[in-house]
C-alpha positions as CSV (number, residue, x, y, z in Angstrom):
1,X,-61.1,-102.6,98.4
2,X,-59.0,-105.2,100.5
3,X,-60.9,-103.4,104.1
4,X,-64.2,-103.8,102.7
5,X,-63.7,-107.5,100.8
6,X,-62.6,-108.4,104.5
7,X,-64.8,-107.0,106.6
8,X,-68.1,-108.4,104.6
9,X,-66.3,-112.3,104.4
10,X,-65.5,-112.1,108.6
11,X,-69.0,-111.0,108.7
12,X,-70.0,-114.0,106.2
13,X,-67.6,-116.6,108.1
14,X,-69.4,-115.7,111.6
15,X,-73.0,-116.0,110.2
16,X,-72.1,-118.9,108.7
17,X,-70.9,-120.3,112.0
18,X,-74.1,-119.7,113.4
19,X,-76.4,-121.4,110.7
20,X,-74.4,-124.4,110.6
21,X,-74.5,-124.5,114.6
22,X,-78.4,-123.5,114.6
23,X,-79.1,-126.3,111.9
24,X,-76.5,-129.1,112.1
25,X,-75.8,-128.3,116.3
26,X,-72.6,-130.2,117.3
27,X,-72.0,-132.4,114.5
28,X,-72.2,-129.1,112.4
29,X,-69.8,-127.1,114.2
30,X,-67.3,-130.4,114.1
31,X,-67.2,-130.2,110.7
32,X,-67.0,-126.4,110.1
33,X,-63.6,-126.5,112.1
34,X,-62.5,-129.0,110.4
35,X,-63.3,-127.4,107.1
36,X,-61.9,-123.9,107.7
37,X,-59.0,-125.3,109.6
38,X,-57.7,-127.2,106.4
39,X,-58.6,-124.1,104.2
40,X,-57.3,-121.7,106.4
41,X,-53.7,-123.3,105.7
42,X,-54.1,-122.8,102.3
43,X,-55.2,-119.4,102.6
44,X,-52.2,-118.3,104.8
45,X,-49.6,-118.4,102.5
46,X,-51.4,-115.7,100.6
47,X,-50.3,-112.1,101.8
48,X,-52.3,-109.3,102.0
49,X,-52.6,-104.9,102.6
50,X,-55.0,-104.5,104.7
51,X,-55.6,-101.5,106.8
52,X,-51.9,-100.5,106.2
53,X,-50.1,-103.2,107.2
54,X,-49.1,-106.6,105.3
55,X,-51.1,-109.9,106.6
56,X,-52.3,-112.9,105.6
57,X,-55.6,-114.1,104.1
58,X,-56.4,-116.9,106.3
59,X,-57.4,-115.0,109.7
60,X,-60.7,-115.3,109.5
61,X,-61.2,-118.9,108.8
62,X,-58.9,-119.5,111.7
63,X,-60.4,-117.0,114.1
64,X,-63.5,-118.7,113.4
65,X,-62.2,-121.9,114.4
66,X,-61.7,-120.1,117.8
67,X,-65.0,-118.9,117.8
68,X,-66.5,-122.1,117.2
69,X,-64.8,-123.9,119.7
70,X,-65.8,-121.5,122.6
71,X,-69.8,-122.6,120.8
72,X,-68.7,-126.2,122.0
73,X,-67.3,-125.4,125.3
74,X,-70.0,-123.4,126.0
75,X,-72.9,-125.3,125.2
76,X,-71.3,-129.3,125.3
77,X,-68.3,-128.7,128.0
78,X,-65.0,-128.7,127.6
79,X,-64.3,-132.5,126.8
80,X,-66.5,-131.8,123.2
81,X,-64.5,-128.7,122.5
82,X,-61.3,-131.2,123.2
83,X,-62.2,-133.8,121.1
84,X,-63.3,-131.2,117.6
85,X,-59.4,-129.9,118.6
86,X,-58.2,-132.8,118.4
87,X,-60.0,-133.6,115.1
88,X,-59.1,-131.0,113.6
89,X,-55.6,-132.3,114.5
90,X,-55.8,-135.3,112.5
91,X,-57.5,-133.7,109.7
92,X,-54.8,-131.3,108.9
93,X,-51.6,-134.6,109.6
94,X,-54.4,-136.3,106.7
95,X,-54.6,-134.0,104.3
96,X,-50.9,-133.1,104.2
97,X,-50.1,-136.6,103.7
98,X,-52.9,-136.4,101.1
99,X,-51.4,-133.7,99.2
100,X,-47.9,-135.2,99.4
101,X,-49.0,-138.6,97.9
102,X,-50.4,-137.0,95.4
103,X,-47.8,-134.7,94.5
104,X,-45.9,-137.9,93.5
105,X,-47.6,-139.1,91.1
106,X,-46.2,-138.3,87.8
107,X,-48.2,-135.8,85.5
108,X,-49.7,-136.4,82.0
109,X,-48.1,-134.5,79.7
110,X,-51.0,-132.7,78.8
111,X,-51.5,-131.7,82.8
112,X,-51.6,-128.4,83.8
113,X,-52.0,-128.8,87.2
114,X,-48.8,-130.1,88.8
115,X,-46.9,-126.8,88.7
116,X,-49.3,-124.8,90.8
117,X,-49.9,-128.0,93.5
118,X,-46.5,-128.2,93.8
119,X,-46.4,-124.4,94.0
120,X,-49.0,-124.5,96.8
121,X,-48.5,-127.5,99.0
122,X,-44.8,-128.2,98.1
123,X,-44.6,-125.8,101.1
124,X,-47.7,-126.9,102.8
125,X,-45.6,-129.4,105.3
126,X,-44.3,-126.3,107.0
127,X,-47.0,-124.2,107.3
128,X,-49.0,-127.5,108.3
129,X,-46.3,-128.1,111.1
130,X,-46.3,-124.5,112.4
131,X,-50.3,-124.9,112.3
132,X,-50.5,-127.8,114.1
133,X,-48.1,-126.8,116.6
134,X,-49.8,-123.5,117.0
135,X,-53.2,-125.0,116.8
136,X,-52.7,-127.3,119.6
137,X,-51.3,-125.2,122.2
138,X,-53.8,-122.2,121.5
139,X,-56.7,-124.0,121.8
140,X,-55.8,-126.3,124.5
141,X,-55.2,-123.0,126.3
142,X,-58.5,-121.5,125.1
143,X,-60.6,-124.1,126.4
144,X,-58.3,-124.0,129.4
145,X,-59.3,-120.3,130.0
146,X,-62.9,-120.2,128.6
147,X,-63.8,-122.8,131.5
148,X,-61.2,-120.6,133.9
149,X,-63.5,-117.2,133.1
150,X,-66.8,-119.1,133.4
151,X,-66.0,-120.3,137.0
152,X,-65.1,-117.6,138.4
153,X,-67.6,-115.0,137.3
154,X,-70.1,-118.4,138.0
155,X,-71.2,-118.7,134.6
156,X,-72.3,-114.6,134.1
157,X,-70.5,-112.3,131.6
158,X,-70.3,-115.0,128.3
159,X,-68.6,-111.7,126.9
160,X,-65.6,-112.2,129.8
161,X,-64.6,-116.0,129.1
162,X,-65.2,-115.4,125.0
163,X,-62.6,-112.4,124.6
164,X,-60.4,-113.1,127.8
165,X,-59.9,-116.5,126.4
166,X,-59.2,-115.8,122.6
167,X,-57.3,-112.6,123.2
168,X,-54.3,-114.7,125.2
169,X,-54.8,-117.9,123.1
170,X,-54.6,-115.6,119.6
171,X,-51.3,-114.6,120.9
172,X,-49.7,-117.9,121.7
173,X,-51.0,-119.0,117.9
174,X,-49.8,-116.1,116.4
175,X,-46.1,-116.0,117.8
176,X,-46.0,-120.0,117.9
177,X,-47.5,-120.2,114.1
178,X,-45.7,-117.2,112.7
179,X,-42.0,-118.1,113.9
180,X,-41.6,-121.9,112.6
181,X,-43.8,-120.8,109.2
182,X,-42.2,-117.6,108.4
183,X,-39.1,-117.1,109.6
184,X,-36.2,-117.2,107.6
185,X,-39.1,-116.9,104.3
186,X,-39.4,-113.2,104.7
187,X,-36.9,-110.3,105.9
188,X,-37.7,-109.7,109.7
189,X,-39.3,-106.1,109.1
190,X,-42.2,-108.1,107.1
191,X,-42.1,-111.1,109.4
192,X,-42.6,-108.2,112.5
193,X,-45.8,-106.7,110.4
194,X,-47.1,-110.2,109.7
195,X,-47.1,-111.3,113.7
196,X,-48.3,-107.3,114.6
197,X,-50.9,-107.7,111.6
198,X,-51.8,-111.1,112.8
199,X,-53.0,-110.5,115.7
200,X,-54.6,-107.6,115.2
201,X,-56.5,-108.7,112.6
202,X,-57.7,-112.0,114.9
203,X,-58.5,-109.3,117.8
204,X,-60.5,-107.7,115.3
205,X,-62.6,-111.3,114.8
206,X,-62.6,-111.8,118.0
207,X,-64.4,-108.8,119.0
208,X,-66.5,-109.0,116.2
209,X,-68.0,-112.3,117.2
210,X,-69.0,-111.1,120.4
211,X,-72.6,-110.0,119.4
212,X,-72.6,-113.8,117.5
213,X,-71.8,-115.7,120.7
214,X,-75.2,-114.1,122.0
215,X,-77.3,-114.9,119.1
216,X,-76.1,-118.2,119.1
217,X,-76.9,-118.7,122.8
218,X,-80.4,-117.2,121.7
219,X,-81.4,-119.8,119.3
220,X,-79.8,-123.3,120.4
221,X,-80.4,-126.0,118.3
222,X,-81.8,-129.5,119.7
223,X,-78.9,-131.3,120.7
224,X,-78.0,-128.4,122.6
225,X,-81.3,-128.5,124.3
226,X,-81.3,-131.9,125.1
227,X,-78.1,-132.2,126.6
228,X,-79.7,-129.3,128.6
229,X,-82.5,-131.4,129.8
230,X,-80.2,-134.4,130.6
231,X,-78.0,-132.4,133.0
């Protein structure tokens, strides 16, 4: 059940991707990374079977992020894809300061609320830390190595700078995010299967939006045109 619930909600998060960027073109995609990026740090501290192994949910909202980024690097340049990093950057520092402000307010008795906030972004702060550390030095590298791939095959093979890119900038995340959120929460046998699962799981999205990177360079939306006809 897990395999299949999975597979049909990458596929969902990748079209999804694509109708925002056909419709709402940069501005869109902006927003979509910072929406999955704040959600997907939620969704992480869920844990998961899937395909054998023990993960955690929030892979695809994140591998997404990745695959949205290499939509603005490819289609804006690299000093777009910077600045939706770096907004996404702020977004998460906000919204953990959000959710820690509000954490201190004191209940109403009849609330029913408090217990579970506290249960979910009492620990936020660290997951939030490990993401942000994570976040920035994966992508940085990503748009690093997307622009590195396009060069030197002169702008050919847009499969080439989309994998080589995320597959080396998954694994930076993955080690980076895993070791200051996770260790020392679980025994290392699980923390092993998370950063194994992990990554496998964002290969798996990766490769999976390869086919999506086409479409999308297929049907551009207007912004994307006319930053086309300016250059």
């Amino acid at each position: 059940m897990n395999e299949a619930l999975w597979i049909g909600f990458a596929l969902l998060d990748l079209i999804m991707v694509l109708v925002v960027f056909r419709w709402f073109g940069k501005p869109g995609l902006f927003a979509l990374i910072v929406f999955n990026l704040i959600l997907c740090n939620v969704q992480v501290l869920k844990t998961i079977e899937l395909f054998g192994l023990t993960t955690t949910l929030g892979n695809i909202l994140y591998a997404s992020v990745f695959f949205a980024t290499d939509l603005l690097n490819e289609h804006y340049g690299k000093e777009e894809a910077k600045k939706a990093v770096m907004l996404g950057f702020f977004s998460l520092i906000l919204a953990m300061a959000y959710m820690q402000i509000a954490l201190v307010f004191i209940p109403s008795p009849t609330d029913f609320a408090q217990p579970h906030l506290e249960a979910i972004f009492g620990v936020l702060p660290r997951i939030v830390l490990a993401s942000m550390v994570a976040y920035l030095i994966s992508q940085w590298h990503d748009i690093w190595a997307f622009q590195f791939w396009k060069n030197r095959t002169a702008g050919k093979h847009l499969w080439l700078r989309n994998n080589a890119s995320t597959l080396v900038s998954q694994l930076l995340d993955t080690l980076i995010f895993c070791s200051i959120a996770f260790i020392g929460i679980f025994p290392m046998d699980v923390w092993i299967q998370i950063v194994l699962s992990t990554y496998l799981i964002k290969l798996l999205v990766a490769f999976l939006d390869t086919p999506f990177i086409y479409l999308a360079a297929r049907y551009k939306p207007r912004d994307v045109l006319a930053v086309r006809e300016n250059k």
